[in-house]
ZAMARGU-4260 file (C-alpha; in steps of 0.2 Angstrom, whole numbers, plus 5000, padded with zeros to 4 digits):
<rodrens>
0) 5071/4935/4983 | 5057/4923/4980 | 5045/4920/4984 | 5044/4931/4998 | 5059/4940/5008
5) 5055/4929/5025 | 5059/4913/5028 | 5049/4902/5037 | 5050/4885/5043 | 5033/4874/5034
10) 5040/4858/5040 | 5037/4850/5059 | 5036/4835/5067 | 5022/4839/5080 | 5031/4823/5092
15) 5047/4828/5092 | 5046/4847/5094 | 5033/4845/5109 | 5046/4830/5116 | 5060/4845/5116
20) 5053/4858/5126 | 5035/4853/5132 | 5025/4867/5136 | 5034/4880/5128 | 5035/4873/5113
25) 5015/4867/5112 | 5012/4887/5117 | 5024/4894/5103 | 5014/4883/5091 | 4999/4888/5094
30) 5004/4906/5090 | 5014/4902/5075 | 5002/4892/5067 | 5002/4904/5052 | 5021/4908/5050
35) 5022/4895/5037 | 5011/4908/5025 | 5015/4922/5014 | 5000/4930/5016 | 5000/4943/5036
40) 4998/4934/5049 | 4980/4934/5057 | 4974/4945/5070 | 4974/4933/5081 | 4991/4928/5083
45) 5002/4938/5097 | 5021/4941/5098 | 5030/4927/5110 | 5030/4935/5128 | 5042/4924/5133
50) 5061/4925/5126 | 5062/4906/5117 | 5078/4897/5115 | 5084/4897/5102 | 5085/4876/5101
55) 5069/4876/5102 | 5062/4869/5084 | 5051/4884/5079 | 5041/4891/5065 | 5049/4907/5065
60) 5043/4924/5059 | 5049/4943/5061 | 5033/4944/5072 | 5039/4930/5086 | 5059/4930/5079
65) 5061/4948/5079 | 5077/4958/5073 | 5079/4967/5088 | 5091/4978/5078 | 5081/4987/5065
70) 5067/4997/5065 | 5058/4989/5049 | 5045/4980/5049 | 5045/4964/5036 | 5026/4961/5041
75) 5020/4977/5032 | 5033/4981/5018 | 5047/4971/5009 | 5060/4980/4998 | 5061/4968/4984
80) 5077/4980/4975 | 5083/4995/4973 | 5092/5011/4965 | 5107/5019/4971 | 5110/5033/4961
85) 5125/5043/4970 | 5139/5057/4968 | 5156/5053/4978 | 5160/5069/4985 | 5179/5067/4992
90) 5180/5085/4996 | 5164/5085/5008 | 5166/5068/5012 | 5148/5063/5006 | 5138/5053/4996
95) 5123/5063/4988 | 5109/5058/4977 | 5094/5046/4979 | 5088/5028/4984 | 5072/5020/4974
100) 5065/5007/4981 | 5052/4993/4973 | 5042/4986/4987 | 5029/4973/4993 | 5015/4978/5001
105) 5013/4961/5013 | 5000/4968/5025 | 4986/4978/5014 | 4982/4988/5027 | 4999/4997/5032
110) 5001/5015/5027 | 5017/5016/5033 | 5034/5012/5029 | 5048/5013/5042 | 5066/5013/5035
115) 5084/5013/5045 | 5094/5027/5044 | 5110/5035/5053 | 5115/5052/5050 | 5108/5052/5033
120) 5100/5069/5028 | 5082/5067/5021 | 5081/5081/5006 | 5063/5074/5000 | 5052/5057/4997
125) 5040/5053/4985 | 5030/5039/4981 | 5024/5030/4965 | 5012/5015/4958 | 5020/4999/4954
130) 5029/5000/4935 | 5026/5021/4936 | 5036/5034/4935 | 5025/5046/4942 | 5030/5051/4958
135) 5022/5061/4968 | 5027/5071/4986 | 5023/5061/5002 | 5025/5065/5020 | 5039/5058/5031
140) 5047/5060/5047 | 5065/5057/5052 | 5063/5051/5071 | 5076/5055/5084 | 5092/5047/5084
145) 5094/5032/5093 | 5114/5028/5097 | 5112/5011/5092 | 5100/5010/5080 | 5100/5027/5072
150) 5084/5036/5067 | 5067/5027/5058 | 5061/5037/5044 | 5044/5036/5044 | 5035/5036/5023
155) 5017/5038/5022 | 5011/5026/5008 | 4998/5031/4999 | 4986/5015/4995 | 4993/5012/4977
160) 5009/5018/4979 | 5025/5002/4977 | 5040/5014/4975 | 5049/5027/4985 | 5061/5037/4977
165) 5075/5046/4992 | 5085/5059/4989 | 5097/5061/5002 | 5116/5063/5007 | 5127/5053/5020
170) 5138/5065/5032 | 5156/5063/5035 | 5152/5052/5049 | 5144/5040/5042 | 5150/5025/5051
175) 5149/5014/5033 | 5159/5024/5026 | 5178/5027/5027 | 5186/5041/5020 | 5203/5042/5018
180) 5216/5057/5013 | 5230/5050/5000 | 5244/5051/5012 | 5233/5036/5023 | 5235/5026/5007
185) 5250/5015/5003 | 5254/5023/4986 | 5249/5041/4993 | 5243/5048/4977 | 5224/5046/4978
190) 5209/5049/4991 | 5199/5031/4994 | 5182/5029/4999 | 5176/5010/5005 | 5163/5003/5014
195) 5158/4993/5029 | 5141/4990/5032 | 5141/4975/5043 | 5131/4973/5055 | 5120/4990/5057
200) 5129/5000/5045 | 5122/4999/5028 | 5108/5012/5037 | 5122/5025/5036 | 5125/5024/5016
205) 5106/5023/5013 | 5090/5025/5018 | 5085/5004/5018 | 5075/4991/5028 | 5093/4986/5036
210) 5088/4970/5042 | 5093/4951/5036 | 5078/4947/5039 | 5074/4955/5019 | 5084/4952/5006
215) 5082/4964/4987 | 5093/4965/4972 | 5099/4980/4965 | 5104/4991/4952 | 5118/5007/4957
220) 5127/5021/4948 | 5141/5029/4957 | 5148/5046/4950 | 5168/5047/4954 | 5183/5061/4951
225) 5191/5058/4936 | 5207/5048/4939 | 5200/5035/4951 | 5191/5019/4948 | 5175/5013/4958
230) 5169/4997/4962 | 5156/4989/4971 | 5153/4967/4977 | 5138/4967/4961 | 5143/4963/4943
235) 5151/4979/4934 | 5145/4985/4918 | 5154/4980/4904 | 5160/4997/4900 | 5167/5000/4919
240) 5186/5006/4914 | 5199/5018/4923 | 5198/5034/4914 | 5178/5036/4915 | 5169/5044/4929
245) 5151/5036/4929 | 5152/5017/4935 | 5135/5006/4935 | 5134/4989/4941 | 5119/4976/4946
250) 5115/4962/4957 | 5104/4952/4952 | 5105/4939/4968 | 5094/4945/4981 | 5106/4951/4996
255) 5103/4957/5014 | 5109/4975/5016 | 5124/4971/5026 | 5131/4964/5011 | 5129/4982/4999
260) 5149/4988/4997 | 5157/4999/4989 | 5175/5008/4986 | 5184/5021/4976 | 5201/5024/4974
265) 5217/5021/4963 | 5213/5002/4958 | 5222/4993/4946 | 5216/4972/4943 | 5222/4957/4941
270) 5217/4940/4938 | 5222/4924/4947 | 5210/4912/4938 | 5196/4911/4928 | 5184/4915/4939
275) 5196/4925/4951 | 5204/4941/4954 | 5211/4955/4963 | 5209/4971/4963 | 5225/4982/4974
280) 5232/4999/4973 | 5245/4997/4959 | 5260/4995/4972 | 5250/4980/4981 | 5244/4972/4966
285) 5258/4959/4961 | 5260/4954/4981 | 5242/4951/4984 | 5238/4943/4966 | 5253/4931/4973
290) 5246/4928/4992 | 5229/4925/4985 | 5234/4916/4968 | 5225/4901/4976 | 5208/4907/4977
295) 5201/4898/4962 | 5207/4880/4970 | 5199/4884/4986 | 5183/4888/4975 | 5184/4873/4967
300) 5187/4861/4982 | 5171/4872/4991 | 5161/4868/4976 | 5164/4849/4976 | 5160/4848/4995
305) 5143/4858/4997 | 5137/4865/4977 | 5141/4876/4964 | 5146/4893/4965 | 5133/4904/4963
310) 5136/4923/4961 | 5146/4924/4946 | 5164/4930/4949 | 5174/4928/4965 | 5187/4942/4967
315) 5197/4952/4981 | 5199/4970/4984 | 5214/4972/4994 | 5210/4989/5006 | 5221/5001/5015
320) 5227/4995/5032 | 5214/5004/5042 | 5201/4992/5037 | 5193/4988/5054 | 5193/4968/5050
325) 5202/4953/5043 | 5189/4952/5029 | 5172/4954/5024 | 5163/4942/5014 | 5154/4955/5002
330) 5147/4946/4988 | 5158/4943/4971 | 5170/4956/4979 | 5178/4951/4997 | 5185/4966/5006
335) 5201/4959/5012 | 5214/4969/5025 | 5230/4971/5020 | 5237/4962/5036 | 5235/4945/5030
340) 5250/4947/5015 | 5261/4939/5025 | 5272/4934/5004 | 5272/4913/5011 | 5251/4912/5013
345) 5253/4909/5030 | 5236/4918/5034 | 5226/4912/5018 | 5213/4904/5028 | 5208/4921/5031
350) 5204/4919/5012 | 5198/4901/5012 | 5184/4908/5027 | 5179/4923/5014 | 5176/4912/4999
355) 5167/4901/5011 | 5156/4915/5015 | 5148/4913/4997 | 5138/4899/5003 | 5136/4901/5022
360) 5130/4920/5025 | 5127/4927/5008 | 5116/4910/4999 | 5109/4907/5016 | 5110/4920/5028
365) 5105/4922/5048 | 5090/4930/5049 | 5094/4939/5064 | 5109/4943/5071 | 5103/4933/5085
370) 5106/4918/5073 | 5124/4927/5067 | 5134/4907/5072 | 5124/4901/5057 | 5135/4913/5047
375) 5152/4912/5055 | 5151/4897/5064 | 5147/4887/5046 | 5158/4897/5036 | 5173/4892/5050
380) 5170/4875/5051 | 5171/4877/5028 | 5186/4885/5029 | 5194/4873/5039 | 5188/4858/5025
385) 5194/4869/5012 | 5210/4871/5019 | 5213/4854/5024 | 5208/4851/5004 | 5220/4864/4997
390) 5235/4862/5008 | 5232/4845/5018 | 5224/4838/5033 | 5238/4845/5044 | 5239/4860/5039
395) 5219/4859/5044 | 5223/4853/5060 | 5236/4868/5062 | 5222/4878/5058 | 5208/4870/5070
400) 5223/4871/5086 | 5223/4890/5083 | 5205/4892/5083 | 5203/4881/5099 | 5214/4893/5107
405) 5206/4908/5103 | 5190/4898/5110 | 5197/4895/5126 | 5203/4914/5126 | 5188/4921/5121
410) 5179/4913/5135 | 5193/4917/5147 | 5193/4933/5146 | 5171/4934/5146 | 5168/4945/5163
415) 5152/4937/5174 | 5140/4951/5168 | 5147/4944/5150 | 5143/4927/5151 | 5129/4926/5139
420) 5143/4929/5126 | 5148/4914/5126 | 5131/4907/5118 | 5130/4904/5101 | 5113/4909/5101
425) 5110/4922/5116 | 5095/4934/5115 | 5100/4950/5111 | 5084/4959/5116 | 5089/4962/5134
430) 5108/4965/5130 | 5105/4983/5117 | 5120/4989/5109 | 5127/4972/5109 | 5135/4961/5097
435) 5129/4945/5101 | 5139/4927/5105 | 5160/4929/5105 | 5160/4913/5101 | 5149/4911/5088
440) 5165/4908/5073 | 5176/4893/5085 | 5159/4885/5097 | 5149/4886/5079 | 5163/4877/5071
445) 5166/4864/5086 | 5147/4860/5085 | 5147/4857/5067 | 5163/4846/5072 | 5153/4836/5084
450) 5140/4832/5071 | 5152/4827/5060 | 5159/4814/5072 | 5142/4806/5077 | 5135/4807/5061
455) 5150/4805/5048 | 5159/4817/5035 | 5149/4812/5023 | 5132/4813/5030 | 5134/4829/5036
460) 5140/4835/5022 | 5124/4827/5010 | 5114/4837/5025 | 5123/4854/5023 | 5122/4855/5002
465) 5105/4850/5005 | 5102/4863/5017 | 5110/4876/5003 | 5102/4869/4991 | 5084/4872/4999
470) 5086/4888/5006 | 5097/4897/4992 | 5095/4916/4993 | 5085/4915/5008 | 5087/4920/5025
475) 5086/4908/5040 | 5084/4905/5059 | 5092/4896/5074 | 5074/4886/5077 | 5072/4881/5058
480) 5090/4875/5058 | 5086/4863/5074 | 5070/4858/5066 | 5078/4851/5048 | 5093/4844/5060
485) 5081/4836/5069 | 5067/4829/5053 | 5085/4826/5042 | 5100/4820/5053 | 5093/4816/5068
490) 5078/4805/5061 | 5090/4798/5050 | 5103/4792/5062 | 5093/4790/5077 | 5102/4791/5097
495) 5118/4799/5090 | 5113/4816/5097 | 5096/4823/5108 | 5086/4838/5114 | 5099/4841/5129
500) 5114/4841/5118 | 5107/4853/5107 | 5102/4863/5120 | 5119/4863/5127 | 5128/4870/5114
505) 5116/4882/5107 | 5109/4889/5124 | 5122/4888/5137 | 5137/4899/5139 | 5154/4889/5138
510) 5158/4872/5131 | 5150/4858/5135 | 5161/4845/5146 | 5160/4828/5132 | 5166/4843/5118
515) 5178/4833/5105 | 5192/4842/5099 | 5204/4840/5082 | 5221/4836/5089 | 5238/4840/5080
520) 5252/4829/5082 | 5265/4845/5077 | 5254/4856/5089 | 5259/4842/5102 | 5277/4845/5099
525) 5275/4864/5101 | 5268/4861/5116 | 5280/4847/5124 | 5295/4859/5118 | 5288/4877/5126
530) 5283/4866/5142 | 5303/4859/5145 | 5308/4878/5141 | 5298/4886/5154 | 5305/4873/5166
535) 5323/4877/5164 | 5324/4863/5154 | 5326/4869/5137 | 5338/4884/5132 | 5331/4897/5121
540) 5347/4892/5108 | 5341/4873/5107 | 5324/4877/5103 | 5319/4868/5087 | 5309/4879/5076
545) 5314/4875/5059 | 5299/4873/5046 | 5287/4885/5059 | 5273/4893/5051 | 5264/4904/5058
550) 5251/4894/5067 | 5265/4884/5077 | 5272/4902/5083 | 5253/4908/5088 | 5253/4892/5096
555) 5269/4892/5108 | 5266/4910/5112 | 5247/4911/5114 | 5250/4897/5126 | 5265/4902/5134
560) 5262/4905/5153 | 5261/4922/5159 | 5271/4931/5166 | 5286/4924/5158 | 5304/4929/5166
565) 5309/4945/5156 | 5328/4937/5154 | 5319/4923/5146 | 5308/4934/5135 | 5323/4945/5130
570) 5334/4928/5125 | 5320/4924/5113 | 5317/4942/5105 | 5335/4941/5101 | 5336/4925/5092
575) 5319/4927/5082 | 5317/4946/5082 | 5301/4945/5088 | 5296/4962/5091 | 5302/4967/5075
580) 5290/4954/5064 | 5281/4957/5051 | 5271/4946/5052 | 5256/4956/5061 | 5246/4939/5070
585) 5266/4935/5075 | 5266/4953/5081 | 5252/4954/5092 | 5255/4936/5100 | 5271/4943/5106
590) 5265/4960/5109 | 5251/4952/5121 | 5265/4939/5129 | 5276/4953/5133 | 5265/4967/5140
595) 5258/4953/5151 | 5276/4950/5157 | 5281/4968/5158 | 5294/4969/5144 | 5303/4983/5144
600) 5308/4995/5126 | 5292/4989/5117 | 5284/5006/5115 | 5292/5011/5097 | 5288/4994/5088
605) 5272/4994/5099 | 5266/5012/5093 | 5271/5009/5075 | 5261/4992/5073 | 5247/5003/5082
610) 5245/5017/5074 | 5249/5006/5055 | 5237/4995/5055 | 5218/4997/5062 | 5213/4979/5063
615) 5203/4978/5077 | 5204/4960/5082 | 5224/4966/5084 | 5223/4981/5089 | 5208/4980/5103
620) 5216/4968/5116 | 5233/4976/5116 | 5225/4991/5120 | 5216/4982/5133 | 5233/4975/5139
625) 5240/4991/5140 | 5226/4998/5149 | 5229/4988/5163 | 5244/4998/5170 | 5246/5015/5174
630) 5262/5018/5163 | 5253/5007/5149 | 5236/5019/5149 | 5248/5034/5150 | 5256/5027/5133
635) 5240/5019/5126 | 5229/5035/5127 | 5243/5047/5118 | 5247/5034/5106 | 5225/5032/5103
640) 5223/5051/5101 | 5237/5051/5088 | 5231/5035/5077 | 5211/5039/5080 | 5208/5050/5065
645) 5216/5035/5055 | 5207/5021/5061 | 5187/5018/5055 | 5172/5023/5062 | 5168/5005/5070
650) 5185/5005/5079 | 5183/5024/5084 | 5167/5019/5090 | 5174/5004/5102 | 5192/5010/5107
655) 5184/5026/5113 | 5171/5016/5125 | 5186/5007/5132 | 5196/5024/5134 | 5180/5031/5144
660) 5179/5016/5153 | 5195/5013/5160 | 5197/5034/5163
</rodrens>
């Protein structure tokens, strides 16, 4: 990253920052007067005592902006890249062998370097001069583990010394890391590794300053059993083949460490474009290369609305079903559950949002996870253009109605002591062990929404390439985002937005009374025919669902009223065999409509799509459902204990706190 791995905010408009938010903004200036500098701040600047909001238009530094998740500190070293030069052990479920990092020494005085670990055993640490390959022994402690964070590894630097060379192995509970027996595969013949490093998990894989805050290239060779194939999202060496068992690859675009993936396992590839592929097991391949064969349009349409592409190749690696989420937008390589192969592209806007990813989160990326809406709430708001490019403005809207619902649900379902959630930009440092917003993909999107309707399409979009354009491969914070809207849009287009509106949707839980949202005209009808049948006035049999995609039926039975009349439900299972879908958004709507009106003979479909898939946005709230009633936790908790050792780490983690809460 260049020229340095923090990003600052060098341009303010004294007036209008000190018109926002008065006093607090006058005193947060005084102490950031320096942030806009390379060089470590002076002595005589102090950490913030008081939390700041985030719409606040703020020089921000890791010193007054702090990643309250991460032990590292960016004010004394910056990893600039790194080595990952590692064995895959299937049978000891390990990787082992060392990280070497290249660092900056930002504040000449520090002596120590903290690094982010969890459940990584330290074998040895050395240090060496800038360019040398002399290292030498240094001192280190592991601290104790925190649950949360893990353990800081404390290096003593010696004064010269610009590399740190780790040797080191993960432990089979790495919660990065998935490992996987061949009968938890679809073709059954092979073991399979992958990774999942978002958001705090990267720490678990290796020994790194795991904040987005810093962002390094790197180099890696992975060592595999013969027979399997290994990939990672960095560009692979031309020599990469099945048949060998050493594998390197780089990346030469600076990433944050959330973004470092990697996988093993019986691969086969195909491409679906020049620049597009997918790599499957070998009985997935065909079906996924068909479901995503529209990934180099959606690249193309992206490209023409906010800049070019800028990480080479855009592929897909299709996982095992007990990948924890829908996606993940690892550079060049997207991690993509096998759930959304639905064989009519029904769910491809799960794709379209991953693509988008490329230039919202991994080009410019939050620098806290504070200032995660800048990730997901952009890249919603894209994947809803690109969609609307690809497949039509109604298909957009269809896509928009869906997301409002899971807004309203989301916030719903908030308990008092969770309201904060439903900021986009909440402050995480009195909320440990949190996530941050729920709402931060469909209120992010809806405020990028609202900008587009005061200031037009084609403003905001001049606004956001510009924005991608000035900040490429650089990370970035809620203030600095308010401060360009402000000096860029709002200066521009004076009166069409102020202080209040921005602190309304970025501070305050919920949405905002004057919110604007996109209406569907085919959504409208969905609703007008669901309302007459719950009123008698419709018959299941006259029901007019010919041409329904999948976003109508999320839309008729997310918004169904509950509880619905079992005789009604049972008339509406038999004509569109709903408990037996296969479509797995389909299934879970229904599954949630009908625990909520207490269906009866779900439990074998139920437990199959439970223990098949280990999604956790599908899997999580049906739990929950079932959690509600004592015959439902009886069945929840014997169904959990027998799909557990199938599902990752991140939803072991999660379903296990809902189990002992709820005991």
């Amino acid at each position: 990253m260049e020229p340095s791995a923090v990003s600052y905010v060098c341009r303010l408009s004294l007036a209008s920052k000190t018109a926002l938010r008065g006093p607090l903004v006058m005193a947060a200036l005084a102490m950031l007067a320096v942030g806009c500098q390379s060089a470590p701040p002076s002595k005589s600047v102090v950490p913030a005592t008081e939390s700041l909001p985030a719409s606040a238009p703020l020089v921000t530094t890791p010193r007054n902006w702090p990643d309250t998740t991460s032990h590292a500190d960016p004010l004394s070293f910056v990893t600039r890249s790194f080595h990952l030069d590692l064995d895959v052990d299937f049978e000891k479920s390990q990787l082992r062998g060392t990280a070497t990092l290249e660092l900056d020494r930002v504040d000449p005085n520090s002596r120590e370097l903290v690094l982010d670990t969890r459940d990584l055993q330290i074998d040895s640490v050395e240090t060496a001069p800038a360019g040398s390959d002399d290292f030498r022994t240094t001192r280190f402690v592991l601290d104790r583990r925190d649950d949360v964070l893990g353990s800081a590894l404390r290096i003593a630097m010696p004064r010269d010394a610009a590399r740190v060379r780790i040797a080191y192995a993960t432990t089979p509970q790495a919660s990065g890391l998935q490992w996987l027996h061949p009968s938890q595969t679809v073709g059954k013949r092979s073991p399979f590794l992958f990774s999942q490093a978002q958001a705090l998990h990267a720490r678990s894989m290796a020994p790194l300053q795991d904040t987005p805050w810093i962002r390094a290239t790197y180099t890696a060779t992975l060592r595999v059993p013969a027979g399997l194939v290994a990939v990672m999202a960095a560009e692979g060496d031309a020599g990469n083949r099945r048949g060998q068992t050493t594998f390197h690859f780089r990346m030469p675009q600076p990433i944050p460490s959330y973004l470092l993936a990697l996988a093993v396992g019986d691969l086969e590839f195909q491409a679906v474009g020049p620049r597009t592929g997918v790599w499957a097991e070998p009985s997935e391949l065909a079906a996924a290369a068909w479901e995503f064969g529209d990934a180099e349009a959606m690249m193309t349409q992206t490209e023409a609305l906010y800049g070019p592409y800028r990480w080479g190749r855009y592929d897909v690696l299709v996982l095992p079903p007990s990948f924890p989420y829908g996606g993940m937008e690892n550079p060049r390589l997207t991690f993509m559950t096998p759930t959304v192969i639905a064989g009519d592209k029904s769910l491809v806007g799960v794709l379209a949002h991953e693509l988008a990813h490329s230039w919202s989160g991994n080009l410019v990326t939050n620098a806290t996870w504070r200032d995660g809406w800048l990730n997901e709430g952009f890249t919603t708001y894209f994947e809803r253009r690109v969609m609307e490019a690809v497949y039509g403005e109604e298909r957009a809207r269809l896509e928009w109605g869906v997301g409002h619902q899971d807004l309203r649900l989301a916030l719903a379902e908030l308990k008092p002591d969770e309201a904060w959630q439903g900021s986009l930009a909440p402050d995480l440092s009195s909320h440990e062990g949190e996530e941050g917003s729920a709402v931060a993909y469909e209120k992010g999107a809806l405020f990028l929404y609202q900008l587009e309707r005061r200031f037009g399409r084609a403003q905001l979009d001049a606004f956001l390439q510009g924005w991608f354009d000035r900040h490429a491969f650089t990370s970035v914070t809620t203030p600095q985002f308010v401060a360009e809207l402000q000096d860029g849009l709002m200066q521009q287009s004076p009166g069409k937005i102020d202080a209040a509106f921005l602190a309304t949707w970025i501070d305050d839980p919920g949405l905002p009374a004057d919110a604007e949202f996109v209406q569907s005209d085919t959504l409208a009808r969905v609703d007008e025919q669901r309302m007459r049948w719950e009123q008698g006035a419709l018959t299941t049999a006259a029901l007019q669902t010919a041409g329904w995609t999948m976003h109508e039926w999320l839309h008729f039975l997310n918004r169904a009223t509950r509880p619905q009349p079992v005789a009604r439900l049972q008339e509406l299972d038999r004509r569109f065999q709903l408990t037996g879908s296969r479509n797995a958004e389909i299934a879970h709507a229904w599954f949630r409509l009908a625990l909520a009106s207490g269906y009866p003979g779900l439990e074998p479909a139920l437990e199959s799509y439970l223990t098949g898939i280990g999604r956790m946005k599908l899997i999580g709230p049906l739990y929950e459902d079932l959690l509600k009633t004592p015959q439902g936790a009886a069945f929840a908790r014997r169904v959990y204990a027998q799909a557990r050792p199938g599902y990752h780490a991140i939803v072991q983690r999660r379903l296990d706190h809902l189990m002992q809460e709820t005991s």
